[in-house]
N, C-alpha and C positions, 0 to 999 in steps of 0.2 A: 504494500500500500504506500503510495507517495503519499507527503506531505503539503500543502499547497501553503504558499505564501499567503496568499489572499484570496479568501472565498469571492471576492467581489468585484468588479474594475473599482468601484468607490473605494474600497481599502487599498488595494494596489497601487492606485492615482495617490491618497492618502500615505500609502508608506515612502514610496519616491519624494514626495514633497519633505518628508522629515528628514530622510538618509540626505537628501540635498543640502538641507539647514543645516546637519547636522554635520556635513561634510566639507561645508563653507565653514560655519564656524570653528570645527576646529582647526583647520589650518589657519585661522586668525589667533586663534588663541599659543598655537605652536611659535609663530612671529615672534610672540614677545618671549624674554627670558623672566616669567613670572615662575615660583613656584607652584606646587601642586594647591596649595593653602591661596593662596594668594589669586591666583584662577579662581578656585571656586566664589570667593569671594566676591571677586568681579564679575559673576556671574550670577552670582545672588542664590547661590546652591550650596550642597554641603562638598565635603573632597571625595564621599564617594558617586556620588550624585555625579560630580566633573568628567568622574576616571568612566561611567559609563556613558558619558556625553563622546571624549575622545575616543572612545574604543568602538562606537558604532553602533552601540543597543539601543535601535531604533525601537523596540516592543517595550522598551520604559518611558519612554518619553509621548505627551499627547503634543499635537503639531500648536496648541496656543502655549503650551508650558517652553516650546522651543522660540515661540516667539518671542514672550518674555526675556528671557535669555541672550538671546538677540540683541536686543534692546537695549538692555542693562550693559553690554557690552556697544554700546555706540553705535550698534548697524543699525541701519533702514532697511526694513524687509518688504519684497514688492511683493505683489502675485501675479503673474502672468497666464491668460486662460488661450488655449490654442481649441482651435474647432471653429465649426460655423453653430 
């Protein structure tokens, strides 16, 4: 039995958009020479909260909590929608 990513296009649509956020912000946050402490803080999270931001555990994160994060970290976060 396989495992599917996403039962849905909505969730699948939904998880690309995090792994995206998720994979912009961390190479912003790799930029600086902040510690592990010091990251999370400028993130507004804990350090373990940070370590699963950098590692890619998109199934912890909801796409508004990335937002935030975002945020707190100085980006502007757009949304661009493709389709008719």
């Amino acid at each position: 039995m396989q495992c599917a990513i996403a039962d849905t296009p909505e969730e699948a649509a939904n998880r690309r958009a995090r792994a995206e956020l998720m994979q912009k912000m961390g190479a912003r946050l790799k930029k600086h020479d902040w510690t592990q402490a010091e990251a999370a803080s400028r993130c507004g999270v804990t350090q373990p909260r940070n370590n699963d931001l950098l590692r890619g555990r998109v199934s912890r994160f909801r796409l508004d909590a990335l937002v935030n994060i975002a945020t707190a970290l100085g980006c502007r976060v757009r949304v661009d929608l493709d389709g008719g």
